[in-house]
C-alpha positions in Angstrom: -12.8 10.7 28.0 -11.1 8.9 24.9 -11.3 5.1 24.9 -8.3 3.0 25.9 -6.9 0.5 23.4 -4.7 -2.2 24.0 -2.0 -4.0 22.4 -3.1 -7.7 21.0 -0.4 -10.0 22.0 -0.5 -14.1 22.1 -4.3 -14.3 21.7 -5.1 -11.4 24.8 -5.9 -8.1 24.5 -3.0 -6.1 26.8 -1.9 -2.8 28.2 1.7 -1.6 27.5 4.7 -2.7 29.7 6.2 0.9 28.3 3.5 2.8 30.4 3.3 4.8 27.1 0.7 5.9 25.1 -0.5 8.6 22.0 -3.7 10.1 21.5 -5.4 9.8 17.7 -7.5 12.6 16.6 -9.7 12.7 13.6 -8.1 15.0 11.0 -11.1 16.5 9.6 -12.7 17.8 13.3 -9.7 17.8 15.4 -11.7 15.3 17.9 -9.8 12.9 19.7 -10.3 9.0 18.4 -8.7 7.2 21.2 -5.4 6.5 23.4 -3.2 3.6 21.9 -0.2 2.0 22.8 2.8 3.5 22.3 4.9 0.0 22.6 8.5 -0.8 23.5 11.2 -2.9 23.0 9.3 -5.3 25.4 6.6 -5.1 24.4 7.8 -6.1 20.9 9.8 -8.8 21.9 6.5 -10.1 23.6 4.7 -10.5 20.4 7.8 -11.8 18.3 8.2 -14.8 21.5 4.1 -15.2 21.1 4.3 -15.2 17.0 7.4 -17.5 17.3 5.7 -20.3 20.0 2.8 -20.5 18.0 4.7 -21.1 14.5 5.1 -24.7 14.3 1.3 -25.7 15.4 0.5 -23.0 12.7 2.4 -24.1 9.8 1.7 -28.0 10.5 -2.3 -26.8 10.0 -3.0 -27.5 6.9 -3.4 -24.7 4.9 -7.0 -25.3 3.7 -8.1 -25.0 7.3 -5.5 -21.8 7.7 -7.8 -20.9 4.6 -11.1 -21.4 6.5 -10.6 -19.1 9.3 -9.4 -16.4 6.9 -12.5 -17.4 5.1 -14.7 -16.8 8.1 -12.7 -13.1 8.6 -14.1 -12.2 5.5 -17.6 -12.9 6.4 -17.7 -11.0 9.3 -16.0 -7.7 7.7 -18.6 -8.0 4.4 -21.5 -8.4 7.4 -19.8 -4.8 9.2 -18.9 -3.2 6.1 -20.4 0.1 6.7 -19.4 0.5 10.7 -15.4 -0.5 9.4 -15.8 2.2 6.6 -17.0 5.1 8.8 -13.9 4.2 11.1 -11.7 4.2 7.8 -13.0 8.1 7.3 -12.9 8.9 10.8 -9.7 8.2 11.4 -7.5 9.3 8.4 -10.1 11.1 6.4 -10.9 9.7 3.1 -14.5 10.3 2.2 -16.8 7.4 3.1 -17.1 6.3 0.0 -13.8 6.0 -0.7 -13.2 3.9 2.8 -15.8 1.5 1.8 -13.6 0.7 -1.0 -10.9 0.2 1.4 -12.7 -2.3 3.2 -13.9 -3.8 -0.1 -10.2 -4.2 -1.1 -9.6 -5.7 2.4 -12.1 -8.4 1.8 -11.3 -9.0 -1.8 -7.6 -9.7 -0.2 -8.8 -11.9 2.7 -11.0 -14.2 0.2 -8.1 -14.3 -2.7 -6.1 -15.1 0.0 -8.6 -17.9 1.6 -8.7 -19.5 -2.1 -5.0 -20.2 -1.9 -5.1 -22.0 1.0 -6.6 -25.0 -1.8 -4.5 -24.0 -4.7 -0.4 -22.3 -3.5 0.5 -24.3 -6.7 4.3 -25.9 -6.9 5.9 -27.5 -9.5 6.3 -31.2 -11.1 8.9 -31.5 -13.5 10.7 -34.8 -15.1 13.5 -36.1 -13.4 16.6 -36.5 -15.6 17.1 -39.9 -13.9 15.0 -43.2 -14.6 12.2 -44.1 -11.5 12.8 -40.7 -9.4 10.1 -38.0 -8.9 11.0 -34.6 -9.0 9.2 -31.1 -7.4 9.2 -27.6 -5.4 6.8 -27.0 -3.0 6.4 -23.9 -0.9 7.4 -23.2 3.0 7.2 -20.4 5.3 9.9 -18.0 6.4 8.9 -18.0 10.1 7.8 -15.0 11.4 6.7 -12.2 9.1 6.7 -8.2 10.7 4.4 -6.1 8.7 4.7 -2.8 8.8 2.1 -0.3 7.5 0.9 2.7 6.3 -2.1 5.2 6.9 -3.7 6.0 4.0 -5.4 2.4 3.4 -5.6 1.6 6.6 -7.7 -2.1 6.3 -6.2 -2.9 2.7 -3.1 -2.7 2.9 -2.6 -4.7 5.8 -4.6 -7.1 4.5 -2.5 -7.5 1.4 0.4 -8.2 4.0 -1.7 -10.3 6.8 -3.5 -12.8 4.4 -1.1 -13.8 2.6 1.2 -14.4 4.9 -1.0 -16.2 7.1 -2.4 -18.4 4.4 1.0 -19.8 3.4 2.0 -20.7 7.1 3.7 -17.7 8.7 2.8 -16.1 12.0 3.0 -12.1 12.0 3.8 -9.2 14.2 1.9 -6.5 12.7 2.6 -2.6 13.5 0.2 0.0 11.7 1.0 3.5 11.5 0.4 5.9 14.3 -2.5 7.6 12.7 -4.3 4.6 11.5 -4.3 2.8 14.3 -8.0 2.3 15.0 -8.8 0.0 11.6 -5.7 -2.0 13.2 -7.8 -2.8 15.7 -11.0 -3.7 14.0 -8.9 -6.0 11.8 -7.4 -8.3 14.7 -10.4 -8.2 16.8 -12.6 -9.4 13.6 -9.0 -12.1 13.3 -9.5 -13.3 17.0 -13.7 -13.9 16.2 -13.3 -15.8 13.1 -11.0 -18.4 15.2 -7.4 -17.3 14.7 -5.0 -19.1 17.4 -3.2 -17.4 19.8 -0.1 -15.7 18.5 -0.6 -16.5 15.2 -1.3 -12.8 14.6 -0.2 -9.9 17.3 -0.6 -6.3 17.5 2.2 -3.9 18.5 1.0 0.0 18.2 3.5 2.4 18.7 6.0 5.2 17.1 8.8 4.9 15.0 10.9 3.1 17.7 8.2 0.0 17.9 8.9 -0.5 14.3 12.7 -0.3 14.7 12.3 -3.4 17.5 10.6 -5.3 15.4 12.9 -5.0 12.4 15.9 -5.2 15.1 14.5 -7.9 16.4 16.6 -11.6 15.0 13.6 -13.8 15.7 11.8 -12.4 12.6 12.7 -13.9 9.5 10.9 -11.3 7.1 9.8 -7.6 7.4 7.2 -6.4 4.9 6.9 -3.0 4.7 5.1 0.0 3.1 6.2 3.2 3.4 8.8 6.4 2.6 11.6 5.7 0.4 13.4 7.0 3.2 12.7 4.7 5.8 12.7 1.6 3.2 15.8 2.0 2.3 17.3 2.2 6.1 15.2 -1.2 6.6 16.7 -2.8 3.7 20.4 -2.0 4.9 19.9 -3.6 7.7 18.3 -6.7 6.5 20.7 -6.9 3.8 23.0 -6.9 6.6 21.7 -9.5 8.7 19.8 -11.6 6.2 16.7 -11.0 6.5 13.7 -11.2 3.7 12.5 -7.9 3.1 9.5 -6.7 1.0 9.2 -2.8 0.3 6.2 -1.0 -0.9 8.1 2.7 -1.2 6.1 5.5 -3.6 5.7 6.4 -6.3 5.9 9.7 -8.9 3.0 8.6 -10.8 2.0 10.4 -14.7 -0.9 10.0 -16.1 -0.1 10.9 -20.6 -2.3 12.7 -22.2 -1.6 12.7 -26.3 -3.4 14.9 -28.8 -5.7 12.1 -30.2 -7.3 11.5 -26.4 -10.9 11.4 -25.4 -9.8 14.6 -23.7 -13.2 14.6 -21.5 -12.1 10.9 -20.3 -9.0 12.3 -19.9 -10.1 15.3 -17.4 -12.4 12.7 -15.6 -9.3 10.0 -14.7 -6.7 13.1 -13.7 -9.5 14.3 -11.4 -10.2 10.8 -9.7 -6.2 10.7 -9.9 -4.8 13.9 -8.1 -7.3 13.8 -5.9 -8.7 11.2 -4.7 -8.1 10.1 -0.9 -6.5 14.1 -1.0 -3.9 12.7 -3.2 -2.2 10.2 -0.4 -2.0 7.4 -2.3 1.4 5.5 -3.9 -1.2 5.2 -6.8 -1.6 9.2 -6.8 -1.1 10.8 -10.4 0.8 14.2 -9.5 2.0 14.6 -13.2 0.0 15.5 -16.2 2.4 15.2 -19.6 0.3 16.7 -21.9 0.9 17.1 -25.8 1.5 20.7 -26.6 -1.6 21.0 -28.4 -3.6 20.0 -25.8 -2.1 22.1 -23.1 -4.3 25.4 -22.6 -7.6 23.3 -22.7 -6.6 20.6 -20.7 -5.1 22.8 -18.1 -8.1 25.1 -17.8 -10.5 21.9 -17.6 -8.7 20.5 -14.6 -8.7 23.6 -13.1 -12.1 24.1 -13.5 -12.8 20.7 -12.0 -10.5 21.0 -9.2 -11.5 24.8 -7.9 -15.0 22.7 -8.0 -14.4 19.9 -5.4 -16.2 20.0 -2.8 -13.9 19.8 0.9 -15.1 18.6 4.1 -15.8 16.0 6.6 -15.6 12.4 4.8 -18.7 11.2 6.5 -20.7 13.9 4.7 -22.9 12.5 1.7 -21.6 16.0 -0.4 -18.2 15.8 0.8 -15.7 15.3 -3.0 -12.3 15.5 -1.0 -11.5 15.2 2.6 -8.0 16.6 4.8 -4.8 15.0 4.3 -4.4 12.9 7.2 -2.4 15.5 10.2 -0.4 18.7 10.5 2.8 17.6 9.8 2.1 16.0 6.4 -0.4 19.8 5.2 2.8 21.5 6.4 4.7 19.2 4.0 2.2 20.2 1.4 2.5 24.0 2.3 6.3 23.4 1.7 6.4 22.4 -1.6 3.8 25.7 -2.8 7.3 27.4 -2.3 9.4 24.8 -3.4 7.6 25.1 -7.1 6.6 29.4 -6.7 11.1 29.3 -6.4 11.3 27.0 -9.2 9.3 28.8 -11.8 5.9 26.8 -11.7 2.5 28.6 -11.6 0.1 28.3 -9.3 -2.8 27.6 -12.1 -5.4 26.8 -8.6 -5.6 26.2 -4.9 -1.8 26.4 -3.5 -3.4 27.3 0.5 -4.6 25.5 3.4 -8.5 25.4 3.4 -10.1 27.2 5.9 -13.3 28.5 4.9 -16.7 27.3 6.6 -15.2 25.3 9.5 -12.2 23.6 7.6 -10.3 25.6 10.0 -10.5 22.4 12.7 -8.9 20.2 10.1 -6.2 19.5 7.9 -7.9 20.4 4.5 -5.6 21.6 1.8 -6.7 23.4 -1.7 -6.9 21.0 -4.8 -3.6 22.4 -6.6 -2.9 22.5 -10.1 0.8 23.7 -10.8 1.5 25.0 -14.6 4.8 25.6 -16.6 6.1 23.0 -14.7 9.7 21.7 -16.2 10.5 17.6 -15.3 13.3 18.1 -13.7 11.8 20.2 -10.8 11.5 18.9 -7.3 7.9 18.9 -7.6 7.8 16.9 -10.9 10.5 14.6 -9.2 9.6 14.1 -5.2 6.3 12.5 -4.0 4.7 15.2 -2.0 1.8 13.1 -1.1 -1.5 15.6 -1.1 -3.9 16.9 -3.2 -1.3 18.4 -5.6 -0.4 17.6 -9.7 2.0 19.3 -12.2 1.1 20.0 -15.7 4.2 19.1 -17.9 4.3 19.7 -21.6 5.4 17.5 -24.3 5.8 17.1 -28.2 5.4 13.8 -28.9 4.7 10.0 -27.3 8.8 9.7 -27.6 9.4 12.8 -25.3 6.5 11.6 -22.9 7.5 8.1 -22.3 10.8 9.2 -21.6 9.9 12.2 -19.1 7.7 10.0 -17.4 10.3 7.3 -17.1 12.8 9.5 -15.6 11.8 10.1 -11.8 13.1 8.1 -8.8 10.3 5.7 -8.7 8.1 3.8 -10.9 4.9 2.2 -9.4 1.9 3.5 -12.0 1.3 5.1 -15.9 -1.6 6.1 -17.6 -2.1 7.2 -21.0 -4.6 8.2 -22.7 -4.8 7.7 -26.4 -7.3 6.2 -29.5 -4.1 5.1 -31.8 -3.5 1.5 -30.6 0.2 1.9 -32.1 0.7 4.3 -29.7 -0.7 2.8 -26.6 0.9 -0.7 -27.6 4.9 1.5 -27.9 3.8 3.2 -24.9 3.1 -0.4 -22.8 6.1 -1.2 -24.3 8.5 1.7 -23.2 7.3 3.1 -19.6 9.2 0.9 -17.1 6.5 1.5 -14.3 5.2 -1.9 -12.9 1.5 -0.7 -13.6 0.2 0.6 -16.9 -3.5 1.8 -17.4 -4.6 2.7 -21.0 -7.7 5.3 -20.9 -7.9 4.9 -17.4 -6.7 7.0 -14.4 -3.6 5.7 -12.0 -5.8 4.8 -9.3 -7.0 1.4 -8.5 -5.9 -2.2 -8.5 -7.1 -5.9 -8.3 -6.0 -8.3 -5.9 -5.4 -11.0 -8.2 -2.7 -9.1 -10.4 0.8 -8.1 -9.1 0.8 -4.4 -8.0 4.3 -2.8 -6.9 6.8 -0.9 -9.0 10.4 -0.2 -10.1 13.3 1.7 -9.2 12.4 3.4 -6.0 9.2 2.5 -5.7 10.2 -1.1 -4.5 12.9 -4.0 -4.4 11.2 -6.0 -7.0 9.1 -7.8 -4.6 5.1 -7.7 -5.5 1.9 -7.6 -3.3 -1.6 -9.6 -4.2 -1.9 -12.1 -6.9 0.3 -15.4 -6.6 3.3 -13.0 -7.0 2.5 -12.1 -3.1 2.5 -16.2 -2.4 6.8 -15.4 -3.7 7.2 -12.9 -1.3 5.9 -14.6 1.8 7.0 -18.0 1.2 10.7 -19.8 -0.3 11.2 -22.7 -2.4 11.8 -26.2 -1.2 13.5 -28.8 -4.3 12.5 -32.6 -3.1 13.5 -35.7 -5.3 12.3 -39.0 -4.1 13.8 -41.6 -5.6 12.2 -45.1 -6.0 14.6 -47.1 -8.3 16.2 -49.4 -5.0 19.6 -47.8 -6.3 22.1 -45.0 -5.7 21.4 -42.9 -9.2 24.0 -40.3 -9.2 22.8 -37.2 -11.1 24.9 -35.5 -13.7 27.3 -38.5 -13.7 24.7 -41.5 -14.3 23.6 -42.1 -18.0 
């Protein structure tokens, strides 16, 4: 029988008032994980009324102690590492070692995030008046809904939770429907390390818990990562009612490739880059612009290296590349094999589901390599989101920059080149909000700004002190100690 799990609501561990609830099932076996709540509107609004009573004592705590119990979080997910990793794999399919660096990202967040809670810097500035004392300091919005993807199921929330925590807001979190289990881990590991009641809550549930919480006009702020799709529908509406909204949306990520390259480094970071984590990641590098030199080699080299992967389940030591996470996103992927057959790309490798030696009880999908690939085609322009990368042909660094510039989003570039001329132009011109040089697209570091442009985001950052921004608002005080009314602007 599959466990039970419960919503985590105002410090207690609860069943839904919906009556609802959806099964989890592990994408590489098919088993079932668990039964989770599939909340409602009331269930929602119980967790915004617990984040919202618990906001003043939270804020008014000062934010080294906040710092401490995030502190203490961190502790206890370094000491079960390994046991949150397995669930990482288990539950959307990444291989294990992959989901330890999920949790490693998680903890990297959580202690960044803990050594704020002693810095959170303002500003001190002259006053333009004599014996007055000018500065900005940072407050809280209120409460903060975070709203979260799948395919980093500890780490991204993390880069949401911590922050927000740190700098004084309370937080209704909903994770996706099919990660829900690492959602879990996260607030239980919250409650041991000492979090008060309602100072974090848990709502599981569909697409309609996620539309309470945004609906809902208690929360002041609604961070989410997602579709471009969905993103922009929040945004309207907070536009339209004032809220703060954050947006993690995508990305159509290129990694250049230019005929002076250490074409062997090259091969290794579009491997790691197309297909690592199946190729679910924002980070994901599903375009190769290659000089025209290099094409032929380059193509048949990634080929080679792709047709080579080893599929299976993520918990397997052997295992290269695991299944995209469930049926509707391989069927996605089976979508676009026609999409680019119709547009005149070539099928250079893979293009099937995987079903060979058991892969039949997952989701696996064929590492895909598509060829003759033109940039204006829908799958050189549309994130498909699986093990799938186009080969695109250019002359020159000019023509490259500027087919990897236009697509919808703009999150990530890599190019790989020995002329420093060219990589400094190339930093220069691509108007991503990442840029590797002779690295692959994949990876970040919580103490730098990682988000993106156009479609990607809404200029908004997670990690680094850009994230302390995006979940707190500026606060100008002058104190004035001359006995006197100064009047600004008029006095001299």
């Amino acid at each position: 029988m599959a466990t039970t799990f419960l919503n985590y609501i105002d410090g207690k561990w609860v069943p839904p008032k919906s009556e609802k609830s959806f099964q989890r099932e592990n994408p590489a076996t098919g088993d079932i994980i668990g039964s989770f709540p599939d909340s409602g509107r009331q269930d929602v609004a119980d967790a915004v009324a617990a984040a919202g009573a618990a906001w003043d004592a939270w804020r008014a705590t000062p934010a080294p102690r906040r710092a401490e119990i995030l502190f203490r979080a961190g502790e206890i997910m370094l000491a079960r590492k390994e046991e949150l990793a397995r669930d990482v794999t288990i539950e959307m399919g990444k291989v294990l070692k992959e989901g330890r660096g999920d949790v490693q990202e998680a903890i990297d967040m959580i202690y960044y995030a803990a050594g704020e809670g002693r810095r959170m810097f303002g500003h001190t500035t002259p006053a333009e008046l004599p014996n007055k004392f000018a500065m900005a300091v940072r407050q809280p919005h209120g409460i903060v809904a975070a709203i979260t993807p799948w395919n980093f199921p500890l780490a991204i929330p993390c880069w949401k939770l911590m922050p927000a925590l740190v700098t004084g807001n309370t937080v209704v979190f909903k994770p996706s429907p099919y990660s829900p289990l690492s959602a879990n881990n996260l607030l239980r590991i919250l409650e041991e390390a000492g979090l008060p009641p309602g100072v974090a809550n848990l709502a599981f549930g569909e697409d309609q818990t996620g539309a309470a919480l945004v609906d809902d006009p208690r929360v002041a702020m609604v961070s989410f990562t997602g579709s471009l799709e969905v993103g922009r529908e929040i945004a309207a509406y907070c536009g339209r009612n004032g809220k703060r909204v954050h947006l993690e949306m995508g990305g159509k990520n290129a990694i250049i490739v230019l005929d002076d390259a250490d074409i062997d480094l090259a091969i290794e970071g579009a491997v790691w880059s197309a297909f690592g984590t199946s190729g679910q990641r924002c980070t994901a590098a599903s375009r190769m612009i290659v000089q025209e030199r290099l094409v032929g080699a380059f193509t048949d080299r990634l080929v080679a290296r792709a047709v080579a992967l080893r599929l299976g389940n993520g918990l397997d030591a052997t295992t290269e590349m695991g299944p995209v996470v469930n049926r509707p996103q391989l069927e996605k992927v089976q979508r676009y094999m026609e999409i680019g057959r119709d547009e005149g790309a070539t099928v250079a490798c893979g293009g099937a589901r995987a079903t060979s030696d058991g892969l039949d009880k997952g989701y696996f999908f064929q590492p895909t390599v598509f060829a003759d690939v033109r940039p204006r085609m829908r799958i050189a322009q549309e994130e498909i989101f699986g093990p799938v990368t186009d080969i695109i042909a250019c002359s020159d660094l000019e023509e490259a920059v500027s087919i990897n510039n236009d697509v919808p989003y703009g999150l990530v570039t890599s190019i790989y080149t020995s002329d420093l001329s060219r990589a400094f132009q190339a930093m220069e011109r691509i108007t991503t909000g990442i840029v590797y040089l002779n690295a692959g697209t994949i990876g970040a570091e919580v103490h730098l700004p990682f988000g993106g442009t156009r479609g990607t985001g809404n200029g908004q950052r997670e990690a680094g002190q850009a994230a302390l921004d995006s979940y707190t608002e500026w606060k100008t005080v002058y104190i004035d100690y001359s006995g006197r009314l100064q009047k600004a602007q008029i006095d001299r």
